[in-house]
C-alpha positions in Angstrom: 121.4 73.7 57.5 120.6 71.7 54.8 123.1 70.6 51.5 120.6 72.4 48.8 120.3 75.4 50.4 124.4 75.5 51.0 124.8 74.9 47.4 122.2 77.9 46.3 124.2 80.1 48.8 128.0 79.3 47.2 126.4 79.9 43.6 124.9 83.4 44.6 128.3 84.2 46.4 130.5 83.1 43.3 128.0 84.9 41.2 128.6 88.1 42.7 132.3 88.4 43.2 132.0 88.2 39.2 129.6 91.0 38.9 131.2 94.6 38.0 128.5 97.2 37.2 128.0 100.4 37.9 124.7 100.5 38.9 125.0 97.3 41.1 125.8 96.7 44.5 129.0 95.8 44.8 130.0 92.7 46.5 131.8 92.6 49.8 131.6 89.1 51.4 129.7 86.1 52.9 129.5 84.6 56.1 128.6 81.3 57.3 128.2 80.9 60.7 126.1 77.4 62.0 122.3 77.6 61.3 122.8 81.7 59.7 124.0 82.2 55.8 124.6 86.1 54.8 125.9 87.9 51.4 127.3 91.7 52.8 127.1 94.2 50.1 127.7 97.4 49.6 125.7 100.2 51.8 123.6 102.4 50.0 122.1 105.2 51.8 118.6 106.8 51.4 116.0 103.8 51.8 115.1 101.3 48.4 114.4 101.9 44.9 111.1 102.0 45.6 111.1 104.2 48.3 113.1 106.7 46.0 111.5 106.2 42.6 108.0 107.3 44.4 108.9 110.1 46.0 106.8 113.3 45.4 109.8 116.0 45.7 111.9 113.5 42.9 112.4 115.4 40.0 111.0 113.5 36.9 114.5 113.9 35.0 116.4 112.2 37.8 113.9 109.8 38.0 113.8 108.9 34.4 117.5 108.7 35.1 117.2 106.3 37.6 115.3 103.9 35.7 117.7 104.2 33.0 120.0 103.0 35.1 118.2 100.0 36.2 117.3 99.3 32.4 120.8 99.2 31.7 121.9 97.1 35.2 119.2 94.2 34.2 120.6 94.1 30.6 123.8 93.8 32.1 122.6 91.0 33.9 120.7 89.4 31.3 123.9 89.2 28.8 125.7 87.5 31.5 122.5 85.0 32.1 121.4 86.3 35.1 117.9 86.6 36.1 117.2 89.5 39.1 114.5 87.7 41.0 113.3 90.7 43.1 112.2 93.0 40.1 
């Protein structure tokens, strides 16, 4: 496995173990085994944001809710100079 890609997993791993949010996965660990790199983090049930925030028999309050809750997560991650790359 190459050095760059090593150093871009350690950051992501040191970055997490320092993130405390409510409404973000927790961090539980990494592994490095040869030729395979993994960040574990907490399971949530019931599919991906997506999936949920879509859903027909979702309530528009708990919806709105929901994206409140993201709203606030990314500004959390924003004051601590984090860009989320997957929203």
């Amino acid at each position: 496995m190459d050095l760059p890609l090593q150093e871009e997993f350690n950051r992501e791993v040191q970055m997490m173990m320092n993130l405390h949010h409510k409404s973000i996965v927790q961090f539980i660990g990494a592994s490095k085994v040869p030729g395979k790199l993994a960040i574990l983090t907490e399971f949530i049930p019931g599919g991906n944001l997506q999936t949920l925030l879509t859903a027909k028999t979702l309530d528009i309050n708990l919806k709105l809710k929901i994206a409140l809750d993201i709203a606030d997560a990314l500004q959390f991650l924003h004051t601590n100079n984090i860009l989320h790359r997957d929203i």
